[in-house]
Every structure is written in structure tokens, then in C-alpha cells.
KELONU-532624 format. One record per residue (C-alpha): residue number from 1; z, x, y. Coordinates in steps of 0.2 Angstrom, whole numbers, always signed. Each point is the difference from the previous one (the first is absolute). Last residue first. Example, Ala and Ser with C-alpha at 12.3 -4.5 7.8 and 13.67 -1.06 7.14 Angstrom:
BEGIN
+-----+-------+-------+-------+
!   i !    zz !    xx !    yy !
+-----+-------+-------+-------+
!   2 !   +36 !   +68 !    -5 !
!   1 !    +3 !    -6 !   -17 !
+-----+-------+-------+-------+
END
This chain:
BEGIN
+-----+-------+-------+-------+
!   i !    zz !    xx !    yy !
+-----+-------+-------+-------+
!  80 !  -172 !   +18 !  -448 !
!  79 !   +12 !   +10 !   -12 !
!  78 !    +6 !   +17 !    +3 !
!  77 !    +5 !    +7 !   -17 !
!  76 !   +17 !    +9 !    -3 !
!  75 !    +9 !   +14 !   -11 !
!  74 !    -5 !   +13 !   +14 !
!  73 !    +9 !    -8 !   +15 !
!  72 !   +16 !    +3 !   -12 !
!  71 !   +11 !   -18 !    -2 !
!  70 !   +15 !    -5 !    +8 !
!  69 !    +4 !   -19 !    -8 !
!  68 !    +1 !   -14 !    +7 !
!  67 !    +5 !   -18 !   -12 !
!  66 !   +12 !    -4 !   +12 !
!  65 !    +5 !    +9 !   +18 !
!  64 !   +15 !   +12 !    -1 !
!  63 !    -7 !   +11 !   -12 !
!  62 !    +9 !    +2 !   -15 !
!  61 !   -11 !    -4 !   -13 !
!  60 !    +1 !    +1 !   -21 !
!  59 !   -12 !    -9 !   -10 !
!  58 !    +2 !   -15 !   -10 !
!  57 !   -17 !    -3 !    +0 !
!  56 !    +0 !   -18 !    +6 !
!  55 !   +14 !    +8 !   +11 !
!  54 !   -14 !    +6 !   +11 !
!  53 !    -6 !   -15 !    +6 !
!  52 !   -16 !    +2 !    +0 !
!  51 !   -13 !    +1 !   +18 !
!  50 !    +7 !   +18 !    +0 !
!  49 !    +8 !    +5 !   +19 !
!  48 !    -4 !   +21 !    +1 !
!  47 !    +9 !   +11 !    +9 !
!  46 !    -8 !   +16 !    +4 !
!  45 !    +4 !   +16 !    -9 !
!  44 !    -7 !   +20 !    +6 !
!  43 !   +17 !    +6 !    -5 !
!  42 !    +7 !   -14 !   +11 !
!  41 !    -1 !    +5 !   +20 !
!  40 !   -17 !    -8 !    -1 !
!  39 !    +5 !   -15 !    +6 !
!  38 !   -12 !   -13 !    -4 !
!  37 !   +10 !   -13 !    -2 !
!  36 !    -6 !   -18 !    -5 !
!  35 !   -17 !    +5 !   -12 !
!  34 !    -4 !   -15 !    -8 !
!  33 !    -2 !    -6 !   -18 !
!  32 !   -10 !    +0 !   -16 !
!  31 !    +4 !    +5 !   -17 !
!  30 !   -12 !    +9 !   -12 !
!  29 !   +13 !   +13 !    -6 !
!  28 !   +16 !   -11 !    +3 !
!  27 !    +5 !    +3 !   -18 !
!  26 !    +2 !   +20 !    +4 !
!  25 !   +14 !    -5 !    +9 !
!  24 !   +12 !    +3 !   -19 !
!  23 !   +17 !    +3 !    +9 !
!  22 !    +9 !   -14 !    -5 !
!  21 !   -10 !    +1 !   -16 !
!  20 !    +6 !   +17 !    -6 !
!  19 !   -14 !   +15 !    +0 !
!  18 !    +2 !    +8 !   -14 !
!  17 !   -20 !    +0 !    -7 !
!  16 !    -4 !    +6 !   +21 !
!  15 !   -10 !   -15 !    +8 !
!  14 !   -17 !    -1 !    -2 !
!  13 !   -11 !    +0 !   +17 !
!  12 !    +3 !   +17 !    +7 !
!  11 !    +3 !    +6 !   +18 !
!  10 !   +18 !    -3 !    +2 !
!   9 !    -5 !   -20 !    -2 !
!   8 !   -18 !    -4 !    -3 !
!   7 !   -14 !   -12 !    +6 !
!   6 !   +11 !   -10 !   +14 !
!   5 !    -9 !   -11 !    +8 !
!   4 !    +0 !    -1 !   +19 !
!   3 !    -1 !   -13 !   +15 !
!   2 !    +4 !    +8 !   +18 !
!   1 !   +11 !    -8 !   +12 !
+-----+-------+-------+-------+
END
């Protein structure tokens, strides 16, 4: 699979001044992982594996595999 780093969340790189912890992904913002689904039947979202565990950041996720999360194509970096 492809190796990516996120450099922004939602398109921006500070999160919202309300913005709870549980929710705050905009911590990942320099984060590496890989790309393991690349369905594009996800508002333009792939899945993304983070190298962190993400309950270090005591964020929210509800994908069935660990420490994924579905993020936009346009919030990532190709690395390589």
C-alpha cells in the first residue's frame, strides 16, 4: 500500500477553537501511515493506518480496524 502524511484535516491545519479533544484529528497533522482502502465510494476518503496509536491522542475512531481513520485525498502527502 501507499505511505502518506497527513498535512491537514478538513482542508485546514488548526483545529476549530471549540473543537473537543475526542474529536481534535487535527494532532495527526504530520503523521505517517498507509493508504489500506482505497474505495473511493467515501466522499472522496481513503483509509488511512497511522503508524500512532491513536488512543495516545485520545481520539475518537470507529473503524473496524485500529488506529484507521477515513481521510479526504486532499488532506494527504504522498511520501517516497
Amino acid at each position: 500500500m501507499e505511505k502518506v502524511k497527513l498535512k491537514s484535516f478538513l482542508g485546514t491545519t488548526q483545529a476549530p477553537a471549540d473543537t473537543e479533544q475526542r474529536e481534535n484529528y487535527w494532532q495527526l497533522i504530520g503523521k505517517s501511515g498507509e493508504i489500506i482502502d482505497a474505495n473511493e465510494n467515501h466522499d472522496g476518503r481513503v483509509l488511512v493506518l497511522f503508524d500512532n496509536n491513536l488512543d495516545d491522542y485520545d481520539l475518537e475512531s470507529h473503524n473496524p480496524v485500529k488506529n484507521s481513520l477515513w481521510i479526504r485525498l486532499s488532506d494527504l502527502a504522498i511520501e517516497g
